[in-house]
C-alpha positions in Angstrom: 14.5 12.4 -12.4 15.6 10.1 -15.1 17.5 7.2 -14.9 21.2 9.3 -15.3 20.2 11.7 -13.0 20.9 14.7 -15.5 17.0 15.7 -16.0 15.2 16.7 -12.8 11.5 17.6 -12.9 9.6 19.4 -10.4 6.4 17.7 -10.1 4.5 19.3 -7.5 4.9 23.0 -6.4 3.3 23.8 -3.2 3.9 25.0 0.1 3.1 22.0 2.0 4.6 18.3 2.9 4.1 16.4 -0.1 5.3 12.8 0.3 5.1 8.7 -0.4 5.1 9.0 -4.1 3.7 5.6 -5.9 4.0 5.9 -10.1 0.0 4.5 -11.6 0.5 1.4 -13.8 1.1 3.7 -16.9 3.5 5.5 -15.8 1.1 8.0 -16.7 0.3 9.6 -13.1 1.8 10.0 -10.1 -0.4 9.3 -6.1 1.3 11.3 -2.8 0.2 12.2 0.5 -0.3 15.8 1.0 -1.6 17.8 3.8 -2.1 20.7 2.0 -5.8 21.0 3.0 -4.6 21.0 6.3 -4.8 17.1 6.9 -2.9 14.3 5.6 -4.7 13.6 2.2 -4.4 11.6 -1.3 -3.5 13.4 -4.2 -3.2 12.4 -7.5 -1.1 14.5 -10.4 -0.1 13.9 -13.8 3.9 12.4 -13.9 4.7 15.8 -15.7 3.1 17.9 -13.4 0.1 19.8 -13.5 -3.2 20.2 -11.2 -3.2 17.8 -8.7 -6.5 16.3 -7.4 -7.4 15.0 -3.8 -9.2 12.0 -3.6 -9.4 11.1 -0.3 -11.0 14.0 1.9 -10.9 12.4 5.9 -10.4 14.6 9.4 -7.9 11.5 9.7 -4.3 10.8 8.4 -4.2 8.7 4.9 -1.2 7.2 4.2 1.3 5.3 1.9 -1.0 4.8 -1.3 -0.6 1.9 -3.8 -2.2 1.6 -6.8 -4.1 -1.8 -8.2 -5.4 -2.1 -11.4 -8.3 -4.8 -11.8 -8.7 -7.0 -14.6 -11.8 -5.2 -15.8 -9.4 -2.0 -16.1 -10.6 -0.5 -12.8 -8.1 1.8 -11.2 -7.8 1.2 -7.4 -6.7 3.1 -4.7 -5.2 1.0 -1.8 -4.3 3.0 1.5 -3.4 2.7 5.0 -6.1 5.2 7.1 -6.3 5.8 10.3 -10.1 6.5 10.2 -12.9 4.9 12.3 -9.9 5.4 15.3 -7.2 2.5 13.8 -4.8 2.0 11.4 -6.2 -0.4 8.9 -6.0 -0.9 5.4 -8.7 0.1 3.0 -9.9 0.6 -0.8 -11.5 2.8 -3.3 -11.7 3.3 -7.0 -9.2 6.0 -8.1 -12.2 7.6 -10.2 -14.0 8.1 -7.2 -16.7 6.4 -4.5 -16.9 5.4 -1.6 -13.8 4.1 0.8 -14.2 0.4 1.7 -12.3 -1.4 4.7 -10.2 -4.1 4.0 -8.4 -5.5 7.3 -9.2 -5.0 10.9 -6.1 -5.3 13.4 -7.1 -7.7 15.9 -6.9 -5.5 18.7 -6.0 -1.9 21.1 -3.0 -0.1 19.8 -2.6 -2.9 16.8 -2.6 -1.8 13.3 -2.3 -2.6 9.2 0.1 -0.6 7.0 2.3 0.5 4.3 0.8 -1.6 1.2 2.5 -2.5 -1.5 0.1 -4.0 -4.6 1.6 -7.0 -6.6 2.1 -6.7 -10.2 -0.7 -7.7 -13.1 -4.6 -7.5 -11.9 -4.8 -10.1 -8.9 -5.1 -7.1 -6.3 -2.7 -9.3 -3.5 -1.5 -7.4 -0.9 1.5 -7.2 1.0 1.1 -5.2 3.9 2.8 -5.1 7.5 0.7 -6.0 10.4 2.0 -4.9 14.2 0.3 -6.6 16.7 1.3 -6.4 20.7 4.0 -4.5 19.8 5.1 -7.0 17.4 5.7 -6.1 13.7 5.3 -9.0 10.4 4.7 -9.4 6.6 1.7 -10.3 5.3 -0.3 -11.0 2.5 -4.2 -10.2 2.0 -6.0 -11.9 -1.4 -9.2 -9.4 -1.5 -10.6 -11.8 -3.0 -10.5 -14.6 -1.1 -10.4 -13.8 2.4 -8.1 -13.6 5.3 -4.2 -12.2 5.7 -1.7 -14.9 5.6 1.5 -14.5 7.3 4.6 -14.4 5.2 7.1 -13.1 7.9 7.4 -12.6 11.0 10.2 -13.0 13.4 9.6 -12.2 17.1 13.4 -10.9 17.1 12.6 -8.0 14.5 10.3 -5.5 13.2 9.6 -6.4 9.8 8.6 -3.3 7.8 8.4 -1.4 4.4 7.2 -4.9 2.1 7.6 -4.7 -1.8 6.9 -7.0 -4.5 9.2 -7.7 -7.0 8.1 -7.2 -10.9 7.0 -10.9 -11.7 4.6 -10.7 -8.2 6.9 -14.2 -7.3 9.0 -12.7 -4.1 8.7 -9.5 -1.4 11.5 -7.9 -0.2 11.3 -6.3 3.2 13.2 -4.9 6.2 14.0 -6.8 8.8 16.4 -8.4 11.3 18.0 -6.3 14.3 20.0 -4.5 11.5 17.4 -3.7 9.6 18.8 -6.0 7.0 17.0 -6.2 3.7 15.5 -9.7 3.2 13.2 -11.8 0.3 10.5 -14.4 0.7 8.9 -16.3 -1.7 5.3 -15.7 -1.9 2.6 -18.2 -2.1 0.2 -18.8 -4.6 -2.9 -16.9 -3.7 -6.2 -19.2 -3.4 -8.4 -19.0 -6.2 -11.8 -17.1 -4.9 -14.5 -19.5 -3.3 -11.4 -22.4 -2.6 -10.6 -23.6 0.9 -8.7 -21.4 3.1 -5.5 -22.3 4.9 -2.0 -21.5 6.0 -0.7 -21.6 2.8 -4.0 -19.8 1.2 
């Protein structure tokens, strides 16, 4: 819909559950989740509608796409997937390839989800990582290695993390409210530098 709410466009048309809509860089296209193939699937369309394409094609459930755009122009698809048996996050070009694994939770019945891609062409993730039953904010640099923790209160379930348009703060949920909260985000080390709590 636009902004006033007057115009209302019917993107997709199709019996099944389309969901988790995330607009391309452009504005040009529009990624979902579909299970029309009978799983829970990628799909690409064009904003205005149209043919929609699948691009990921797994017996497993992929979930709450993001899109990254690399300085070369590369168009990336960044997804939480519950293939190879956990919920981890994981990579591949929009065009088409091969998937690539990005985190690995640390352990049984842990998991990584629900990207959210900063703005411009670093590829910095915020994601949410739940581990022992324990849900926080974090940030991955693909670039440079390891998730840092950004938030994480043992009192709450942080969840659902989004970066604003200058890439400077996240906002998330949180607090035993489920409050909305910010958090300034560090500067992300420059590939090849020393890693460390603040990296």
């Amino acid at each position: 819909m636009d902004p006033s709410g007057v115009e209302y466009t019917n993107v997709t048309q199709n019996p099944a559950r389309d969901h988790s809509p995330r607009w391309s860089p452009d504005g040009l296209s529009i990624l979902f989740v579909s299970d029309r193939e009978g799983q829970e699937d990628i799909w690409l369309i064009p904003a205005t509608g149209g043919e929609a394409r699948r691009l990921t094609d797994d017996p497993s459930a992929d979930l709450h796409p993001a899109w990254w755009r690399d300085q070369g122009g590369v168009d990336w698809l960044v997804y939480e997937s519950l293939r190879d048996g956990t919920h981890a996050l994981w990579k591949m070009p929009v065009a088409g390839g091969s998937p690539e694994r990005l985190t690995t939770p640390a352990g049984p019945g842990d998991w990584d989800g629900r990207p959210n891609v900063m703005p411009g062409t670093g590829g910095v993730i915020a994601f949410v990582r739940s581990h022992g039953g324990d849900q926080g904010i974090y940030r991955l640099n693909p670039a440079s290695g390891e998730p840092v923790r950004l938030a994480d209160d043992d009192a709450s379930l942080e969840d659902n993390p989004a970066f604003s348009p200058d890439g400077q703060r996240v906002v998330y949920q949180g607090g035993g409210n489920f409050d909305l909260w910010t958090i300034e985000v560090p500067v992300p080390a420059a590939p090849g530098a020393a890693k460390g709590s603040s990296g």
